[in-house]
Structure formats: structure tokens, C-alpha cells
C-alpha positions as CSV (number, residue, x, y, z in Angstrom):
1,X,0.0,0.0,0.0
2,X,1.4,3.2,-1.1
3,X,0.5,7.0,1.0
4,X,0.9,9.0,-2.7
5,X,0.3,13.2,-2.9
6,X,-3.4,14.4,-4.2
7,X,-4.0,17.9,-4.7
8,X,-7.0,19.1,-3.0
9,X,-8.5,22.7,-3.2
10,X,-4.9,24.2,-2.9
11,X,-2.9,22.2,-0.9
12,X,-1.2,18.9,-1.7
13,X,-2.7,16.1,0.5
14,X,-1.1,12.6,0.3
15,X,-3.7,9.6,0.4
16,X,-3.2,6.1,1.4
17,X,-4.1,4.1,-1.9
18,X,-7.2,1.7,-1.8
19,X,-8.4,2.9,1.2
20,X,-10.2,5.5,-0.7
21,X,-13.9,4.6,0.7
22,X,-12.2,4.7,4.3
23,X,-11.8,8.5,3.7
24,X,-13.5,10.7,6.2
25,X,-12.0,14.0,4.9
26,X,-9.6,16.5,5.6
27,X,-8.3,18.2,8.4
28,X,-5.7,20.5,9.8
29,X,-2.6,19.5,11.5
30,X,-0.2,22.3,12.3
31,X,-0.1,24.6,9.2
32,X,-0.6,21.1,7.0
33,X,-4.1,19.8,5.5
34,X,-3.9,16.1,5.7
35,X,-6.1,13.5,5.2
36,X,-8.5,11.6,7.7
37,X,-9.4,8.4,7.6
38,X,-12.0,5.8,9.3
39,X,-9.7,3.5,11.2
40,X,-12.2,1.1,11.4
41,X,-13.2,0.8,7.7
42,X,-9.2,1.0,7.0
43,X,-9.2,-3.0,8.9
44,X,-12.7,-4.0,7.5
45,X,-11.2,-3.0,3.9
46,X,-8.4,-5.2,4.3
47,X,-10.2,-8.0,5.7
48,X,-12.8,-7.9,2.9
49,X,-10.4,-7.3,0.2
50,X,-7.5,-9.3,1.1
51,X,-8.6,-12.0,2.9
52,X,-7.5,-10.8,6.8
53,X,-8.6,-11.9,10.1
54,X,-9.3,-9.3,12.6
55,X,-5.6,-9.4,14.2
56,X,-3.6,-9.3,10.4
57,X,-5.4,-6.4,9.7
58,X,-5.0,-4.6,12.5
59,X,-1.0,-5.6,12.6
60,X,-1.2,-4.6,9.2
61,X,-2.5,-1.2,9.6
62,X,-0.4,-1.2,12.8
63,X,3.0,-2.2,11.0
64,X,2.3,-0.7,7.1
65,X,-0.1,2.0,7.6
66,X,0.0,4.4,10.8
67,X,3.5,3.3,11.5
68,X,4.4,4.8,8.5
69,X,6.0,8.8,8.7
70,X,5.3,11.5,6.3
71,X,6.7,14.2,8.5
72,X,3.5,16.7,8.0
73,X,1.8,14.9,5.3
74,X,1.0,11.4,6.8
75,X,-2.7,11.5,7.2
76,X,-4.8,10.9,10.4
77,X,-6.6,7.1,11.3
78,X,-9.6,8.4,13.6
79,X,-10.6,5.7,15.8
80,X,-14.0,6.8,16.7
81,X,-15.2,6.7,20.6
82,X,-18.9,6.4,22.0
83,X,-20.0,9.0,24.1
84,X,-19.3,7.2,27.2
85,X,-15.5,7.0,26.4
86,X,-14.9,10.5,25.5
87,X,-16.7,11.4,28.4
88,X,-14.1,9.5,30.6
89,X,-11.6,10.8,28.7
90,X,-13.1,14.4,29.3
91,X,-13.7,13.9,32.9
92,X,-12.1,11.2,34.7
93,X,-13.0,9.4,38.0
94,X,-12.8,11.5,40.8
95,X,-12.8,14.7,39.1
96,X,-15.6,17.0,40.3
């Protein structure tokens, strides 16, 4: 899987090939737009596509895919949380 440039509106965005319909859309980071990308659908891609269990795909994303550096151009993986998790994040026990 290749991460390749795109241009979008006027900045140059690099995109992680065949994960296209994983695509969220774009966001800031720093004084870079980059790409952002359904973590989830990134693993159920592969596993549909290529034949992965659960755990290949997620080394695989793991490994190939977010453990790869662009410097300011690699793009984002969201891992989406309910409302219940962010809320612990947002307010953990024992905080008033």
C-alpha cells in the first residue's frame, strides 16, 4: 500500500491508496491539511479485500499503515469513541 500526494483545493494532500472509501476527509494539522481516515473501515477494507482476520489487519494497519512517517503529510486514522468513552476521557474518576 502506497501513501501518494493528491492535490485538493490548494494544498497537496497525500492519500493512502485503496483505502479511498475509508476516507473521512480533511483536516488541519499544524499549518498542513492532511487526510482523515475511518480506522475502522481501513481494517474492514483489508479484511474484505485481502482476505484478513481481525488481528492481520489490524497488525497490518499497525506495521504498514500508521507506523508509516510522512513528517506533516502522513494523514490521520480516527478511531471513533462512543460518548461514554470520551466522556471519561473528558472527565475522569474522581474529578468533580
Amino acid at each position: 500500500m502506497a501513501i501518494r500526494p493528491r492535490q485538493v483545493r490548494d494544498a497537496e494532500v497525500w492519500v493512502a491508496d485503496g483505502l479511498e472509501d475509508a476516507l473521512l476527509g480533511y483536516g488541519e494539522q499544524g499549518q498542513q491539511t492532511v487526510a482523515v481516515y475511518d480506522y475502522a473501515k481501513c481494517v474492514e477494507i483489508l479484511m474484505r479485500r485481502d482476505g484478513m482476520d481481525q488481528d492481520e489487519a489490524d497488525e497490518f494497519m499497525s506495521y504498514n499503515v500508521t507506523g508509516t512517517s510522512l513528517a506533516q503529510h502522513t494523514p490521520v486514522f480516527l478511531e471513533r469513541m462512543t460518548p461514554e468513552e470520551t466522556d471519561a476521557i473528558r472527565r475522569p474518576a474522581g474529578w468533580a
